[in-house]
N, C-alpha and C positions, 0 to 999 in steps of 0.2 A: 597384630593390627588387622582390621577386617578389611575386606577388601569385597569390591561389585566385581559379576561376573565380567562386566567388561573393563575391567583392571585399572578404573578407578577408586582412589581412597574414599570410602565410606564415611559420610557423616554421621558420626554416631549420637543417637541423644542420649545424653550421660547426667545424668541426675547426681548432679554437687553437692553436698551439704553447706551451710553457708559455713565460708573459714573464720576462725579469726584473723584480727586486723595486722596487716603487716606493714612493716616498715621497709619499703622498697626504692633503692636505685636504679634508674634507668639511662643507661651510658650509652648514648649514640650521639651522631649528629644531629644536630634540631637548627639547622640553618634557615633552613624555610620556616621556621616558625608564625607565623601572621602572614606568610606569601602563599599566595595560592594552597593548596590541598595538603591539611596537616599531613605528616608522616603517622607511620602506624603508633611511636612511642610516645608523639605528643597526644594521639587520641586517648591510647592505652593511660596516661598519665590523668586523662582527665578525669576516666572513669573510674580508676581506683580511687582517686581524692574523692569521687561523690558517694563512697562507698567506703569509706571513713579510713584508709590505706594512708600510712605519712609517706610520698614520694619526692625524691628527691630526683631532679633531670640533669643532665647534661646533654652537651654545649649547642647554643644558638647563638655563643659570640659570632659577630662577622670575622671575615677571614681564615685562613684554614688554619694557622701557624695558632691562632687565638686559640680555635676553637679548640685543639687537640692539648692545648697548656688546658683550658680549662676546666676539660673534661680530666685529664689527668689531679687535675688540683682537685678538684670537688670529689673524686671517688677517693682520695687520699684522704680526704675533710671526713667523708661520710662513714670512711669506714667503719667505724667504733661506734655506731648509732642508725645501721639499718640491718634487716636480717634477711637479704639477699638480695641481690644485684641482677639484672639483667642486661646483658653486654650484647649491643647491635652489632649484627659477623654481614656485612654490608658486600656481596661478594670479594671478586678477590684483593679488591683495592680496601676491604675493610678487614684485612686477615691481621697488618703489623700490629693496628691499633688492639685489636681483639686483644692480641695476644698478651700484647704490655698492659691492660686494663685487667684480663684473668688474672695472669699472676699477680699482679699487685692483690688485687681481689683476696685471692686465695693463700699467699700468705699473710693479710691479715684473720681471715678465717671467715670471710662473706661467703657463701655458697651462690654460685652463679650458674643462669638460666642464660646459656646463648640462643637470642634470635637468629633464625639463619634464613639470608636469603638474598636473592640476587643470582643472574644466570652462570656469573663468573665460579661461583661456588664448584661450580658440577667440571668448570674448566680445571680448578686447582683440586679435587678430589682425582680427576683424569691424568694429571701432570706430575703432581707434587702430593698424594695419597696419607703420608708420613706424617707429614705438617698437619694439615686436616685432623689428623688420625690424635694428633700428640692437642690439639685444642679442645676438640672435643671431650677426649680425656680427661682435660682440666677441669670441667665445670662439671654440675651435679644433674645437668636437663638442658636437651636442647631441642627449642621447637622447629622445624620445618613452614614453610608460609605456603608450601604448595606441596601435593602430593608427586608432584616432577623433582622437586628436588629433595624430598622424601627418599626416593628412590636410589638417585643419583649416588646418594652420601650414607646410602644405611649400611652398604658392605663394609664402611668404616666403624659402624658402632656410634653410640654414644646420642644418636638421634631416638630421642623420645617419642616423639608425638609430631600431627600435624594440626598446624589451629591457622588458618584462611584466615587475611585479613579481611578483622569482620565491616559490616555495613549497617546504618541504620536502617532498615528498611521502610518505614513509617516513612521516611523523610523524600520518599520515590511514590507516587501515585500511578497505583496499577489499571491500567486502562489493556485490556483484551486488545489485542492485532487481527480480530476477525478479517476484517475487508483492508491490509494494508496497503496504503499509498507509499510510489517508490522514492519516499525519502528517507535518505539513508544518509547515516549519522557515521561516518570511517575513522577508527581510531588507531594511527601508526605510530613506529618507535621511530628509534636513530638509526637503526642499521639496516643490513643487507634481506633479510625477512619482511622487515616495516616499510619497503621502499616507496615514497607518498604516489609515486606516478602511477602507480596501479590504479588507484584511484579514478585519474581520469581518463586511461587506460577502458574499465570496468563503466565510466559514466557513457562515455561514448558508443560502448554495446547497448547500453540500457537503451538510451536515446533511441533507437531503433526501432523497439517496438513498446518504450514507454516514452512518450514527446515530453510529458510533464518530469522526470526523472532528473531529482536534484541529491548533489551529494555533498554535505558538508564535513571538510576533511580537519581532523584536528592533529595535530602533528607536534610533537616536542623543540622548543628551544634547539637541540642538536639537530633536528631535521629541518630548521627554517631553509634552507638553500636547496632542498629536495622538494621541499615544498611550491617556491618558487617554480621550479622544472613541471612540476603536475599542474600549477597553472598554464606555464607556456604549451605544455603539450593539450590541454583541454581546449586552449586559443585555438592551436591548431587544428585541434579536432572539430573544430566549432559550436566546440560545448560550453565554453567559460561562462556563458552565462547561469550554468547550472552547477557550477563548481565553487563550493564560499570555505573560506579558510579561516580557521581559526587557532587558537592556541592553548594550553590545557588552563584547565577552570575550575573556582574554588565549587566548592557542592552544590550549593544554592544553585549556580549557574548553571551546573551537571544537570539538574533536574529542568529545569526551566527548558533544556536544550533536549533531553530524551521525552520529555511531552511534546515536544513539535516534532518528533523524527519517529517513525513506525521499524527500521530495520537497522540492528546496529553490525557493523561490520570492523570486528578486530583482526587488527592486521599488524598490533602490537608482537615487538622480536624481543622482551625482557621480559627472564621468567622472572618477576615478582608476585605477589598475588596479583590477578589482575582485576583489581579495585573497580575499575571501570567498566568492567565488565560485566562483576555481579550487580553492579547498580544500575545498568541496561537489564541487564533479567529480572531485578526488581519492579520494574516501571513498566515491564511486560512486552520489552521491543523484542521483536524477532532477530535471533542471533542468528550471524554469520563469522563463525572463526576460523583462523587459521589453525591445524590439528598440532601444533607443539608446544611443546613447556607446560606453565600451567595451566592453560584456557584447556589443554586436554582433558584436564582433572575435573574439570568443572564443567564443560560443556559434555554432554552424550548427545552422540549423532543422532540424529531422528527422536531424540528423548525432548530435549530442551532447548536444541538449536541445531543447527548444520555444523558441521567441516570441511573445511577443504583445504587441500595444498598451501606450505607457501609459495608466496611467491606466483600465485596462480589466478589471476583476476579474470581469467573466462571459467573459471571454478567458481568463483564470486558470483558471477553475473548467473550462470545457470544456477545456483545456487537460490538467488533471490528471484529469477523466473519462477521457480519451483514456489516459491512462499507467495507473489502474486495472485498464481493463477490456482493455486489450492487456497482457499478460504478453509477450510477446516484445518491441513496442515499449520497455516497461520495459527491458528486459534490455540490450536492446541498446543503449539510448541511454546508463545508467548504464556500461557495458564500456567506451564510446569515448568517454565523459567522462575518466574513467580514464586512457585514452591520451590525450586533447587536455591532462590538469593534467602526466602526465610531461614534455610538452617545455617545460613550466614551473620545472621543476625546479633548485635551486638548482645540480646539476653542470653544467648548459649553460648557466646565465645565467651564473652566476661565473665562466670563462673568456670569456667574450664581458666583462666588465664588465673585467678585469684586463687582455685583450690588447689593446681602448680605451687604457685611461690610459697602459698601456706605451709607444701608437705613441703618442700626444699629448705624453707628456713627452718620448720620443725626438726626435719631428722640431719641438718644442718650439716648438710652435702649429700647426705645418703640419698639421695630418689634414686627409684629404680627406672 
């Protein structure tokens, strides 16, 4: 696997031949289905159907106890009429199902592609190594969604390749950050990394020597009551007027919101791909990340965006002084974000994802 001198995984362009047409299962959750921002399996499902692939999905029943009858029921239905499966390994809260969905899989004789990803992944490779070791095993390919957890889980074996969950990027209008204005777009998780009051924290330095400095925080469902607290502390700080809260958003909206914001600041704690992020570097905002999981992978320092600490919001604020008061730094880092979100792009991963299951189903478990 090649790798950049500074020890991120390298985007390779890899010239696919077109496959033939395959008949594919895709066993995950699909709960969100028409809620907010499809998951990667329902994108992935779209794209193969328009590319002439018979796919078959599970489960977007409601409820969890459904969902997982029905995912079970439909990979039992499917199995005699698709020629490979791909099993969602959703960290470590998606390892039982994985596992009862492989084998069922495999001893009917589907050859199965696990998706793997989620930060929990790299917790139960660190814990429980065996387990991991004996899933992986099972199946004939398993992708990685980030070169962070690429790494994590390759002493185990069994980890193929890394393919970024892709992005359209057509659907992001790239406007240059030459001269940017301090408004900044903060996208946090749920946990101890993602903690929303940084936020107002980071608004209230700005304020200081930028009066106009506004920051719109979007925060996850799990962080609604931290979010809360970043307003109270903005109150206090006597910033709230510059502080607007928001909640995550289907695409359409993503776009609409990275055209009115010049600086995007990830301060996301889940290493998942982080979707959001390539789609700020598509639309040419000047990054500002936090340096763990996989924004590492994807962001180079001084290449494409900043890094800094978590957890470190006077890291932030000097961070975005620095993008301010350099107009060219601006320019340039928003230009070659640009280019790092193209090889994200759904025309290269979708051939890489279709010439996968082709040789999986062909040599029907053998990939190497």
């Amino acid at each position: 696997m090649m790798r950049t001198m500074d020890g991120r995984l390298a985007v390779e362009s890899v010239t696919v031949a077109a496959p033939a047409r395959s008949r594919v299962l895709l066993a995950g959750d699909l709960a969100t289905a028409g809620q907010g921002r499809p998951s990667l399996l329902e994108r992935l499902a779209g794209r193969l159907r328009r590319s002439g692939d018979v796919v078959v999905t599970t489960s977007s029943r409601p409820g969890r106890a459904w969902r997982i009858a029905d995912m079970l029921i439909t990979a039992w239905s499917a199995r005699s009429h698709v020629d490979v499966a791909v099993v969602d390994v959703n960290g470590a809260a998606g390892m039982r199902r994985a596992e009862v969905l492989t084998g069922m899989l495999g001893r009917a004789g589907v050859p199965v592609v696990h998706l793997l990803r989620g930060a929990g992944l790299a917790d139960v490779a660190a814990e429980d190594p065996g387990r991991l070791r004996r899933l992986l095993a099972s199946g004939s390919a398993s992708v990685a969604l980030t070169g962070h957890l690429y790494e994590a889980l390759s002493r185990l074996g069994g980890v193929t390749e890394v393919i970024a969950d892709p992005i359209e990027v057509a659907a992001y209008p790239f406007r240059a950050r030459c001269f940017p204005s301090p408004r900044l777009l903060w996208v946090c998780g749920g946990g101890p990394l993602g903690d929303p009051t940084g936020a107002a924290a980071a608004l209230a330095a700005l304020v200081a020597t930028h009066a106009d400095a506004e920051v719109t925080l979007v925060a996850p469902p799990s962080a609604a009551e931290a979010a809360e607290g970043a307003r109270r502390a903005a109150r206090e700080g006597g910033v709230e007027g510059g502080l607007h809260l928001t909640g995550p958003l289907r695409a359409t909206a993503t776009a609409e919101l990275l055209a009115t914001h010049d600086v995007f600041v990830n301060a996301a704690d889940v290493d998942d791909a982080p979707i959001g992020l390539a789609e700020a570097m598509a639309a040419g905002l000047c990054v500002v990340s936090v340096d763990w999981g996989g924004a590492s992978y994807l962001v180079a320092d001084g290449v494409d965006g900043l890094l800094v600490r978590p957890r470190d919001p006077d890291g932030v604020v000097g961070a975005v002084r620095r993008l301010l008061s350099d107009p060219d730094l601006s320019e340039r880092l928003s230009r070659a974000a640009r280019g790092r979100a193209e090889a994200l792009d759904w025309s290269r991963a979708l051939p890489r994802w279709r010439g996968l299951l082709a040789r999986v189903a062909t040599r029907g478990g053998a990939e190497a």
